[in-house]
N, C-alpha and C positions, 0 to 999 in steps of 0.2 A: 479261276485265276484271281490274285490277290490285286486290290484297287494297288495303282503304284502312288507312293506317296512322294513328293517332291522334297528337295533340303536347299540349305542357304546353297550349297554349291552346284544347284543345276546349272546355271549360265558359263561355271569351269569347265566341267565336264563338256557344255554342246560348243565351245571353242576348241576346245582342244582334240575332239572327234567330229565336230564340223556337223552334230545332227542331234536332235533335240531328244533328251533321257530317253522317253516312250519308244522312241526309236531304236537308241542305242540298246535297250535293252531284247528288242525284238532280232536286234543283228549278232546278242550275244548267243541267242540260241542258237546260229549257223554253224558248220561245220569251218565256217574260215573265220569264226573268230578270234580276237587276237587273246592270248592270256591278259595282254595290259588291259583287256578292255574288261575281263573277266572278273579281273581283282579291281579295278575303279568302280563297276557296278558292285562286285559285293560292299565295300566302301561305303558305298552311297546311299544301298539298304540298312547298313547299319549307324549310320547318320543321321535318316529320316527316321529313324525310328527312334534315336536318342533325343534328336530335337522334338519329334509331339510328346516324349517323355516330360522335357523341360518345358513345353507348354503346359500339358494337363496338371502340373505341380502349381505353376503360375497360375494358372484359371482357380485351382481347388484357392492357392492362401488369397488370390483378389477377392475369391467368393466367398472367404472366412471373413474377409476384412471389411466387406461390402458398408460401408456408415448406416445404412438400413436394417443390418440385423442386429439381430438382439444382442446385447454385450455377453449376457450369459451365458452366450454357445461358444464363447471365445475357448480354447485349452491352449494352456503353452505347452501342454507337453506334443499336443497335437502339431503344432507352428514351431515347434523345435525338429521334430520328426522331419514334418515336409522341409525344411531347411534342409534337414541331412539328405535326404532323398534328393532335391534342388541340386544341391553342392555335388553330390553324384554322378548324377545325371549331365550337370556342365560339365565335369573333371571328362567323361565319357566322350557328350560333343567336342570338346578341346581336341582331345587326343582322335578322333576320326577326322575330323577336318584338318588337323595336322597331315593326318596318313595321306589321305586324298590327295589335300596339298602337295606332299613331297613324290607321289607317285605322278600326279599328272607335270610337275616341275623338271622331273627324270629322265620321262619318256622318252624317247626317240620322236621326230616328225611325225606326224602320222600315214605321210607318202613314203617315210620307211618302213614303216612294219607294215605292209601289207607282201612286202617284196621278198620271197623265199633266198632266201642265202645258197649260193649256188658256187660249188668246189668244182674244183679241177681234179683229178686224181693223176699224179703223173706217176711213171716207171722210169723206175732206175733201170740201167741195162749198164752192165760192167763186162767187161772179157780182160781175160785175161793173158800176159803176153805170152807167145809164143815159149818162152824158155822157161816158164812157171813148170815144176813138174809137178806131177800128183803127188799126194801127203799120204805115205804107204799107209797101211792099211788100218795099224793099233796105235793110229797117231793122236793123242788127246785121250788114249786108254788110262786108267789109272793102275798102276802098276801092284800085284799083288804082297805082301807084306813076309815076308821072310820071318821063321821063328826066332 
C-alpha cells in the first residue's frame, strides 16, 4: 500500500467528516461508503500529489539559487523551464483545492448522508360507477382504409 501523503486541506476534510484523512480513507474502502466521501478523497490524492509537485520545483530552483554554488551551473533556460513547470503545477493545486473546496461546501450534513432515503409506494385503486358500461370490443381499433 502507498505511504498517504497529506495536503493543505486535511483539517477541511476531518471537519467536515469528523475523522482524521488516514481514517477517512480506511472507511472509504467499506461497503457503506458514501460517494461524497469517494470523490473528496480522490480530490485529496490529487492535491497531495500536486502540492509535493509544487515543492520539489521550489527545492530544485532554492537549490539552483543556493549563494554557495558556483554561478556557472546557473542556465536560464533551465530557471525558465522550472518556472513553467512551477506555474503548472500552482494553476493545477488552484483548481483541486478549488474542487475540494466547492464539494465539501455543497455537501449535505454528514448526519444526512449516512441515512438511506426511504419511499412509500402507494396504489391507486379506482372503480368505476356502477352505470360505466364496457367499451365494446374494436373500441380504439384503427379502422381499415377503403380504396
Amino acid at each position: 500500500m502507498s505511504r498517504l501523503k497529506s495536503s493543505t486541506m486535511d483539517a477541511d476534510l476531518q471537519k467536515v467528516f469528523g475523522n482524521p484523512v488516514p481514517e477517512l480513507y480506511e472507511a472509504a474502502t467499506g461497503p457503506d461508503a458514501s460517494p461524497a466521501l469517494a470523490r473528496a478523497l480522490e480530490l485529496h490524492s490529487f492535491l497531495a500529489l500536486t502540492e509535493e509537485q509544487v515543492a520539489r520545483v521550489r527545492d530544485r530552483v532554492h537549490a539552483d539559487m543556493d549563494p554557495d554554488r558556483d554561478v556557472d551551473d546557473l542556465s536560464a533556460d533551465k530557471l525558465r523551464f522550472d518556472a513553467q513547470w512551477l506555474e503548472a503545477a500552482l494553476d493545477a493545486r488552484d483548481g483541486y483545492r478549488a474542487a475540494l473546496g466547492e464539494l465539501l461546501r455543497t455537501m449535505p450534513p454528514p448526519d444526512q448522508q449516512a441515512r438511506p432515503v426511504r419511499t412509500t409506494q402507494l396504489r391507486a385503486t379506482a372503480s368505476l360507477p356502477p352505470s360505466a358500461a364496457p367499451a365494446p370490443p374494436r373500441a380504439g381499433a384503427a379502422r381499415a382504409r377503403r380504396p
